[in-house]
N, C-alpha and C positions, 0 to 999 in steps of 0.2 A: 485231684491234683490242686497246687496251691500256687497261685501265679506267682510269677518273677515278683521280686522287693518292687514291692513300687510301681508294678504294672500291670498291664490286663493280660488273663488268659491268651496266649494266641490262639487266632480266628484257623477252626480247621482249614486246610486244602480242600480244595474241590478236586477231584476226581473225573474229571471229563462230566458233561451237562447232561450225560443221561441221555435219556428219547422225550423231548419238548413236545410240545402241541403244534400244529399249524399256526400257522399268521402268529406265531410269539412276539410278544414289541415287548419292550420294558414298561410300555404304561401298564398291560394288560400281568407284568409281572409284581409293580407296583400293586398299594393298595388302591382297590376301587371302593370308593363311596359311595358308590350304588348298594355293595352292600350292606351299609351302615342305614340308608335313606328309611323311616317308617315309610312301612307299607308297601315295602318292597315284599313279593310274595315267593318265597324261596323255601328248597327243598336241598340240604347238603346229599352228596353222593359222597360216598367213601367204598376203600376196597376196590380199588376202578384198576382196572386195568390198564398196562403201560402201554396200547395200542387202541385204544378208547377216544376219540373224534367227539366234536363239540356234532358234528354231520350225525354221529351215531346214535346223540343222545337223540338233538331234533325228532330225526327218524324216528326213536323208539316211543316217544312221549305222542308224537303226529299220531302213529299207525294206532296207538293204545284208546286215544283220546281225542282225537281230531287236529285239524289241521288251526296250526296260530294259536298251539299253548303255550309254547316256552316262548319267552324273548329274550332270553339270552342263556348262556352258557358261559361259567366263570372256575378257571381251574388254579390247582393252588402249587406253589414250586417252594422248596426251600431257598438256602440262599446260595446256593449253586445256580440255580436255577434249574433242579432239575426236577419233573414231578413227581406228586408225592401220593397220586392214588388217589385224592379229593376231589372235590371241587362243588361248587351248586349253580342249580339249575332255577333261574327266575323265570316266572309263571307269570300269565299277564292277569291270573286273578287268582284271589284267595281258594275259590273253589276249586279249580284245577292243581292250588298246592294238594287239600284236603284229598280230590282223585288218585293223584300219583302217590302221596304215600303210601298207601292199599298195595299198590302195584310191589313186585319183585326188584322193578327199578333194572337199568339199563346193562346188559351184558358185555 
């Protein structure tokens, strides 16, 4: 389609926001520069399931690999805000990236 004379595409509807994560804020919906920062040790998830907890990933990375691998978990929303089956998991060190990919990764 070819927008209006003179104007831009109109921005689709949103649709109701879907099933969010917990603790959602708009910063955490915003870009984070954390993931941009070198040497940040990161592992994307994709294919994630619409009932999948930042608790579930924790969980599954602790039990796989020990306890105080991930520090953090960051998930991805369009601009609805609703999610989109992504997101990655920062690792508090390069070596524990290089473990988890090996793995199956989180159910």
């Amino acid at each position: 389609d070819m927008p209006p004379e003179g104007g831009k595409m109109p921005r689709p509807r949103c649709r109701g926001s879907g099933r969010n994560k917990k603790n959602l804020t708009k910063k955490s919906v915003a870009h984070d520069p954390l993931l941009d920062h070198p040497g940040t040790h990161k592992l994307l998830l994709l294919n994630c399931s619409s009932s999948i907890t930042t608790d579930d990933v924790k969980t599954y990375y602790q039990q796989q690999m020990g306890e105080d691998v991930v520090a953090c978990v960051k998930w991805f929303f369009n601009g609805c805000e609703t999610f989109i089956g992504a997101g990655v998991v920062v690792f508090q060190t390069e070596a524990a990236v290089q473990e988890a990919a090996v793995l199956p990764g989180p159910v």
